[in-house]
Backbone and ligand atoms as CSV (ligand in chain L), in Angstrom:
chain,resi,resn,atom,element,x,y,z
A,1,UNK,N,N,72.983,78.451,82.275
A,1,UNK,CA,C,74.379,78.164,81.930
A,1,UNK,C,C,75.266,78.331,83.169
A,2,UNK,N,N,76.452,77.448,82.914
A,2,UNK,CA,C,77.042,77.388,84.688
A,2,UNK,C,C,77.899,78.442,83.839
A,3,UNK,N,N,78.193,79.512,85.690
A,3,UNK,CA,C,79.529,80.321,85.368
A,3,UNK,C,C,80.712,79.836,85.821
A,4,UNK,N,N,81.650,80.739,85.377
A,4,UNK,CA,C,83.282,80.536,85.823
A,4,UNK,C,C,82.894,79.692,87.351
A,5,UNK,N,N,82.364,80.273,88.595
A,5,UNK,CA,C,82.985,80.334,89.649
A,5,UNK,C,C,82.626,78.979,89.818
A,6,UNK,N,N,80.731,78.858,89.448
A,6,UNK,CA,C,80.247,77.353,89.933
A,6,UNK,C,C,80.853,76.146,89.447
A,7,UNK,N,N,81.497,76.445,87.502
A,7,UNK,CA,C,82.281,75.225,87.005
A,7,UNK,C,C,84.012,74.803,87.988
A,8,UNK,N,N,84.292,76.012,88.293
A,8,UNK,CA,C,85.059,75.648,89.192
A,8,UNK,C,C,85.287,74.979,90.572
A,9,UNK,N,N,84.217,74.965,91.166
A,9,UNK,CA,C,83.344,74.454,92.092
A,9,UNK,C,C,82.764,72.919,91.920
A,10,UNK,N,N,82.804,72.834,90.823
A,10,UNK,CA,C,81.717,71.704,90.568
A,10,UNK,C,C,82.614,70.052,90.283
A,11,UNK,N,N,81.694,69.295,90.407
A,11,UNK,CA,C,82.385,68.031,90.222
A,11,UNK,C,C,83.229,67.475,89.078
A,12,UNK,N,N,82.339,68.430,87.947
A,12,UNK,CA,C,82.628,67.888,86.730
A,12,UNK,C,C,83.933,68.805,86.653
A,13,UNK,N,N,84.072,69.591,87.029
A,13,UNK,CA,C,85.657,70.123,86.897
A,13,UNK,C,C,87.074,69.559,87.919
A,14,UNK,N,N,86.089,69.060,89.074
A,14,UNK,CA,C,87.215,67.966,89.762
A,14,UNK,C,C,87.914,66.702,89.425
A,15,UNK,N,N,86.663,66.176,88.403
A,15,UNK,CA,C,86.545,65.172,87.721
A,15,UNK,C,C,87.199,64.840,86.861
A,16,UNK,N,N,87.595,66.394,85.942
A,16,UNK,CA,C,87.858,66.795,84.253
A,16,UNK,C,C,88.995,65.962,84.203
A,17,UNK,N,N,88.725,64.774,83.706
A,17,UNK,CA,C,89.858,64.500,83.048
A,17,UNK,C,C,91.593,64.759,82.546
A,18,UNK,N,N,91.195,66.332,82.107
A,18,UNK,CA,C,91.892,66.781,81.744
A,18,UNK,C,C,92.968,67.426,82.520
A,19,UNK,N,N,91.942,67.505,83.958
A,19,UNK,CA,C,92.824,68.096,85.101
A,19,UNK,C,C,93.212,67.116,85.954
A,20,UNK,N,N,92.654,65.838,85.922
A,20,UNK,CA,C,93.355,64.332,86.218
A,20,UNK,C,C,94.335,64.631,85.799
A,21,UNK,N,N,94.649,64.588,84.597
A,21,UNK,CA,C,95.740,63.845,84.048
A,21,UNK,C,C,97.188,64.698,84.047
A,22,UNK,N,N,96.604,66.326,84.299
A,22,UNK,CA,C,98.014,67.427,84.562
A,22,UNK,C,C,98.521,67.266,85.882
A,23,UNK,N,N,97.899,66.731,87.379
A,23,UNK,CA,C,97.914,66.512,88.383
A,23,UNK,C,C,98.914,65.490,88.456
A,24,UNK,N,N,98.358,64.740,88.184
A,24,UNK,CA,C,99.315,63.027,87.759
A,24,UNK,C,C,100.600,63.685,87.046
A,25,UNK,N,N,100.495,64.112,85.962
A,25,UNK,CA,C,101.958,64.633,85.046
A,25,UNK,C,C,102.769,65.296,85.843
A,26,UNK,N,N,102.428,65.930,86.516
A,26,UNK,CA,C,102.952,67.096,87.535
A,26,UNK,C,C,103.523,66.399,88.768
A,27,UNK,N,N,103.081,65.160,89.081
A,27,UNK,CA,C,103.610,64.392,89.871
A,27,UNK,C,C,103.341,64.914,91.526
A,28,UNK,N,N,101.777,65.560,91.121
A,28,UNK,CA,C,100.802,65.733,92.338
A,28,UNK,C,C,101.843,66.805,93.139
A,29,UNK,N,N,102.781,67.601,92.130
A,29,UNK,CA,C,103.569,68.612,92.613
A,29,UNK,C,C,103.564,70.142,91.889
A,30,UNK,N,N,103.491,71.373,93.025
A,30,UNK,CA,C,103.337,73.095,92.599
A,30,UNK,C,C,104.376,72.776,91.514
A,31,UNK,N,N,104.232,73.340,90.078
A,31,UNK,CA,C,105.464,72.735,88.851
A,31,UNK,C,C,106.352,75.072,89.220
A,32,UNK,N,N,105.951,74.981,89.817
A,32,UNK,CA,C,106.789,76.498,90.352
A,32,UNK,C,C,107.988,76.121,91.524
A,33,UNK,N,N,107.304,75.904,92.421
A,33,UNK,CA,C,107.881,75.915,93.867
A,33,UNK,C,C,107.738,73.886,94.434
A,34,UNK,N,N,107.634,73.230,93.545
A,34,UNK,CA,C,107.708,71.841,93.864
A,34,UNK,C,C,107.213,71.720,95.596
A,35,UNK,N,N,106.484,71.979,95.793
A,35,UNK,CA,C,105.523,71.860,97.148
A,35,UNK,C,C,104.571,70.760,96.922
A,36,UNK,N,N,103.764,69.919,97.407
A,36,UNK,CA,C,103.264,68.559,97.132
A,36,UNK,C,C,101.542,68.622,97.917
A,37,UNK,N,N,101.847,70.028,98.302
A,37,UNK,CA,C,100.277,70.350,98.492
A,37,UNK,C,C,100.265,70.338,99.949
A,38,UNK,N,N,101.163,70.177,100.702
A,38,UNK,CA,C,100.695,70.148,102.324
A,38,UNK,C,C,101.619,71.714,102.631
A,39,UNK,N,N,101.902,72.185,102.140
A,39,UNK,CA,C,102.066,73.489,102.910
A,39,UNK,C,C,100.774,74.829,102.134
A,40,UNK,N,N,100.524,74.048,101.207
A,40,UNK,CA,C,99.443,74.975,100.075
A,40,UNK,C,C,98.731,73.762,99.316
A,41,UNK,N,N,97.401,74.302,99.502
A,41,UNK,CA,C,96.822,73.298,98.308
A,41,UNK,C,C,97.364,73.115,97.154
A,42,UNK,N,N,97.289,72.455,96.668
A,42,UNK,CA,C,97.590,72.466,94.968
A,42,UNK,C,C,96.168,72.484,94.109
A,43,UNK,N,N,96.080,73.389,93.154
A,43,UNK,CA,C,95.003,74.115,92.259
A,43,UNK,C,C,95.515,73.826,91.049
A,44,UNK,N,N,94.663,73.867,89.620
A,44,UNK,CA,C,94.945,73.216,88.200
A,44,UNK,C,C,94.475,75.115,87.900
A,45,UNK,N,N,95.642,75.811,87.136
A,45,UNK,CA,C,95.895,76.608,86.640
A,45,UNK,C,C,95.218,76.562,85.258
A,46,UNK,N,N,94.938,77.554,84.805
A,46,UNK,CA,C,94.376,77.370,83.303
A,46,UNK,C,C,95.448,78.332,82.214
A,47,UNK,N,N,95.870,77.917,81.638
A,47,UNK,CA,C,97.019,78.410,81.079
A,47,UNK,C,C,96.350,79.243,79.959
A,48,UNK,N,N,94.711,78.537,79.305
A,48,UNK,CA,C,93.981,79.714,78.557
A,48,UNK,C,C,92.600,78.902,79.058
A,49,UNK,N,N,91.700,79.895,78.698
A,49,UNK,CA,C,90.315,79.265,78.880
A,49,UNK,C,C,89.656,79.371,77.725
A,50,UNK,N,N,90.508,79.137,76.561
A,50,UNK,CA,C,90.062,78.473,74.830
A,50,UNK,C,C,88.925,77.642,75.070
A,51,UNK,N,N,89.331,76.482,76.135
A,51,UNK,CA,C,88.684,75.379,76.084
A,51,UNK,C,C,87.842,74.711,76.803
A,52,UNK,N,N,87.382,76.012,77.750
A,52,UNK,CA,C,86.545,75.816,79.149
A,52,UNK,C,C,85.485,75.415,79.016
A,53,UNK,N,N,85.409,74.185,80.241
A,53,UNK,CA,C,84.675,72.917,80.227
A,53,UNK,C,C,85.014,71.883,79.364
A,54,UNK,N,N,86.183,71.864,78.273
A,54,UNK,CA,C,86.108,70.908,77.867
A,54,UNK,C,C,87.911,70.978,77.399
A,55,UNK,N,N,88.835,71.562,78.382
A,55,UNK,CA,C,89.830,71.502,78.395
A,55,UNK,C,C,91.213,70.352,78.788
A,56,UNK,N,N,92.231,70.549,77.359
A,56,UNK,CA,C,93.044,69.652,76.967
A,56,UNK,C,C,94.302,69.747,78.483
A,57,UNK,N,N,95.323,68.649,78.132
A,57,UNK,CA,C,95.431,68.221,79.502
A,57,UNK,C,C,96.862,69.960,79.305
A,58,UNK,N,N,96.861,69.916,77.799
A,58,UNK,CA,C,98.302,71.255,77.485
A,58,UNK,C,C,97.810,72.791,77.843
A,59,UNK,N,N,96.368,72.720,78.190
A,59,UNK,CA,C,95.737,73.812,78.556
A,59,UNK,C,C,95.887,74.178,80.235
A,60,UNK,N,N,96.627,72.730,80.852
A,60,UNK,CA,C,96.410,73.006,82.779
A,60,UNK,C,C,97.772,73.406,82.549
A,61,UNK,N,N,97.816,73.997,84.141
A,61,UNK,CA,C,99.222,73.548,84.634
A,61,UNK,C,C,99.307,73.661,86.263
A,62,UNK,N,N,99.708,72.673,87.240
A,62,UNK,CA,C,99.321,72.422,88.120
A,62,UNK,C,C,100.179,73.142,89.379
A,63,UNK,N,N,99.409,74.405,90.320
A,63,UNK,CA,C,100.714,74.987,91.025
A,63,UNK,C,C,99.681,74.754,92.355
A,64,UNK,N,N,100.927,75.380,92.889
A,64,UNK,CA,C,99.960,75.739,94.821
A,64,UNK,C,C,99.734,76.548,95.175
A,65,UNK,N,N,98.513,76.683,95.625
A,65,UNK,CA,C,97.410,77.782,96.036
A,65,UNK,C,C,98.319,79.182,95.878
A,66,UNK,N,N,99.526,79.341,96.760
A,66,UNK,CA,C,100.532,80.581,96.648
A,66,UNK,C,C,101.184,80.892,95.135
A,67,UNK,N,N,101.522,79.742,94.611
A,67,UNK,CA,C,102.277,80.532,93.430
A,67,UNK,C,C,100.916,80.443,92.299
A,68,UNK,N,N,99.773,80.120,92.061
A,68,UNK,CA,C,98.892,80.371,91.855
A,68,UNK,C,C,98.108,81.656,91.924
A,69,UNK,N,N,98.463,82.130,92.929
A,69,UNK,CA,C,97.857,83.811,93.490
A,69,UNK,C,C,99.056,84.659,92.891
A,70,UNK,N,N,100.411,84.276,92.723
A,70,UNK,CA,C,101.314,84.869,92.099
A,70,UNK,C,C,101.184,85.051,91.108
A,71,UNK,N,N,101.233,84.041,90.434
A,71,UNK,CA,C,101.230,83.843,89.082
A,71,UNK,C,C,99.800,84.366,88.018
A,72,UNK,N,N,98.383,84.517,88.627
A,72,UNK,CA,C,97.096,85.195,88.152
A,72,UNK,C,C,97.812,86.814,88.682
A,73,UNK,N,N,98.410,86.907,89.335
A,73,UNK,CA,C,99.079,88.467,89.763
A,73,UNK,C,C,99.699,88.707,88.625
A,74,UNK,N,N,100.352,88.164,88.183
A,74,UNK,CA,C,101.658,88.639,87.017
A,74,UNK,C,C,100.814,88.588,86.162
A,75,UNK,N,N,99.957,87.697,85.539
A,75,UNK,CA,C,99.187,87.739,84.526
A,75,UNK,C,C,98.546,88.806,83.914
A,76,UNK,N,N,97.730,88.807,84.928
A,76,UNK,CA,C,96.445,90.658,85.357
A,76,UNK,C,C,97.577,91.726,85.189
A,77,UNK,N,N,98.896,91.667,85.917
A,77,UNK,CA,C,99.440,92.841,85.480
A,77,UNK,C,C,100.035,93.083,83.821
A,78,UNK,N,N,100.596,91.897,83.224
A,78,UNK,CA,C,100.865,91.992,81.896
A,78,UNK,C,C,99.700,92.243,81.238
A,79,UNK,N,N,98.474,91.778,81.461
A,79,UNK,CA,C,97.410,92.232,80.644
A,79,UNK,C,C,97.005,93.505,80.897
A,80,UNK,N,N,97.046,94.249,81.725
A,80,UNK,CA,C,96.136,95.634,81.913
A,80,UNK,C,C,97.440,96.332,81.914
A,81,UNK,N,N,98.818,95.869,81.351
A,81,UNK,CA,C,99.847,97.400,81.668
A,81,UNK,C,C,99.788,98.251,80.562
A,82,UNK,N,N,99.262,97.619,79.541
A,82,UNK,CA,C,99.095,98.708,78.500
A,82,UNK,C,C,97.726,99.075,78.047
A,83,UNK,N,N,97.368,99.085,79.403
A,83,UNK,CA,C,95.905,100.150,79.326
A,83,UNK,C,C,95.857,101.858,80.050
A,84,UNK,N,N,95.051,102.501,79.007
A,84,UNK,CA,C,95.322,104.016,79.489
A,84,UNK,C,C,94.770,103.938,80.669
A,85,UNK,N,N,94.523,104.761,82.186
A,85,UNK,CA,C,93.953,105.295,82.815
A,85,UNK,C,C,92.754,105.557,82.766
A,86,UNK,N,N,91.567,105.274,82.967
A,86,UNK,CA,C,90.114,105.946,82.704
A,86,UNK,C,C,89.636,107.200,83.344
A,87,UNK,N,N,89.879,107.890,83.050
A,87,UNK,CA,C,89.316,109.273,84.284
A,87,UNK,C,C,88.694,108.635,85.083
A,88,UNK,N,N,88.787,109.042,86.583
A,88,UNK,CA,C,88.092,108.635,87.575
A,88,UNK,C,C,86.874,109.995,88.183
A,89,UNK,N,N,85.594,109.789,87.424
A,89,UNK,CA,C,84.965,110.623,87.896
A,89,UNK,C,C,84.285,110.730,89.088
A,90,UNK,N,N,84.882,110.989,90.490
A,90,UNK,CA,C,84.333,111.372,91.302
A,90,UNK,C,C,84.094,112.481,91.849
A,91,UNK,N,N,83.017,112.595,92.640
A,91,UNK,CA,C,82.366,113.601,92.988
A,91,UNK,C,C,82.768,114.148,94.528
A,92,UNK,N,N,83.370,115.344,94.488
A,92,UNK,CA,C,84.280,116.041,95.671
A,92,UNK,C,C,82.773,115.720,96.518
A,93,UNK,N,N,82.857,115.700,98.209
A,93,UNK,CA,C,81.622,115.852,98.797
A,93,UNK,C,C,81.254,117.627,99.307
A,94,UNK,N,N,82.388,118.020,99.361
A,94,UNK,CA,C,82.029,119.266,99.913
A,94,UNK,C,C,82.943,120.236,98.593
A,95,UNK,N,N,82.071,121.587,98.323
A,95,UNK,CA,C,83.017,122.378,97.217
A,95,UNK,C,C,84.342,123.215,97.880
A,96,UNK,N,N,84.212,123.587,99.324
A,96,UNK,CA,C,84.959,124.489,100.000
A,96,UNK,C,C,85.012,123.333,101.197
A,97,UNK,N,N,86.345,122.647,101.616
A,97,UNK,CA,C,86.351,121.054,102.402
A,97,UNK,C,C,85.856,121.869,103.575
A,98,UNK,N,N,85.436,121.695,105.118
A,98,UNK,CA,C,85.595,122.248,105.839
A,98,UNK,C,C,86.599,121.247,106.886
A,99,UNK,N,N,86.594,121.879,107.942
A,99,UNK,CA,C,88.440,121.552,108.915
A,99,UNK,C,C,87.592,119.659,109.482
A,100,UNK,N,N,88.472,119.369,109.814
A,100,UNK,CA,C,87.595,118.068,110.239
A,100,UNK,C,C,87.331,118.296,112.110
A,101,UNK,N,N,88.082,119.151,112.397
A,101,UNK,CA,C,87.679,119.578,113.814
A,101,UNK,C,C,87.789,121.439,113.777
A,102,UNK,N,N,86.761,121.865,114.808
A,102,UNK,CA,C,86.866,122.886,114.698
A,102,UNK,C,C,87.661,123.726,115.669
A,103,UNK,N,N,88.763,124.682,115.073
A,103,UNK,CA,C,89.912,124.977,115.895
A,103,UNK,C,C,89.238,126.029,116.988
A,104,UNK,N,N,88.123,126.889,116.986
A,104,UNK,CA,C,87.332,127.675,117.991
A,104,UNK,C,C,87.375,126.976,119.226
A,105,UNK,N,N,86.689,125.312,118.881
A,105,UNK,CA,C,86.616,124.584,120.207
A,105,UNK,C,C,86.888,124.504,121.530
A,106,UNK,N,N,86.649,124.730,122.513
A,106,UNK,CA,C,87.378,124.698,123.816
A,106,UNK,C,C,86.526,123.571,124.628
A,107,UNK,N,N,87.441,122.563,124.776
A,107,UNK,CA,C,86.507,121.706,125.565
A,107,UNK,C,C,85.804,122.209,127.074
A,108,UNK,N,N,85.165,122.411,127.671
A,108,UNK,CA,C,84.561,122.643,129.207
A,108,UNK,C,C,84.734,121.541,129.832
A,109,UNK,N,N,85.921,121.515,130.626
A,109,UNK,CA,C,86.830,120.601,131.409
A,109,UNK,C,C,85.943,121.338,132.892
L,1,ZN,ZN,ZN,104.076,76.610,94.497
């Protein structure tokens, strides 16, 4: 079975129809920052992945590479802000730290 990264990768998702046709709607323009792809690529956003691999044209939405990285930013943060903390169990390396240099030292200059 193909994953996320390779369907994204792949022809048949360059191809998709579906992302034809938001490209074209979009008027081959970032629908954030109206950029036309020469200062940032322009990338087909997935607004849900209900329909992955076989997604409708109301499922894209077409931005540039930058407000793209923005915009999966804001996302990830609305989704994980109302998650608790997980304890972070790590393991101290030393029980008593010792100095990271030793103050006795005297160099022999
Ligand atoms: Zn943009």
């Amino acid at each position: 079975m193909m994953n996320y990264h390779d369907y994204i990768a792949s022809r048949s998702w360059r191809q998709n129809p579906a992302r034809l046709a938001e490209l074209e709607a979009a008027g081959f323009r970032c629908r954030i920052c109206n950029d036309d792809g020469q200062a940032n690529a322009l990338e087909v956003h997935h607004r849900t992945y209900a329909n992955l691999g076989r997604e409708l044209p109301s499922d894209l939405t077409t931005l540039c590479r930058s407000c793209h990285r923005v915009a999966t930013d804001h996302l990830r943060r609305l989704r994980y802000a109302g998650h608790a903390i997980a304890h972070a169990d790590i393991q101290q390396p030393f029980e008593c730290p010792v100095p990271l240099v030793d103050p006795t030292f005297k160099e022999n200059i």
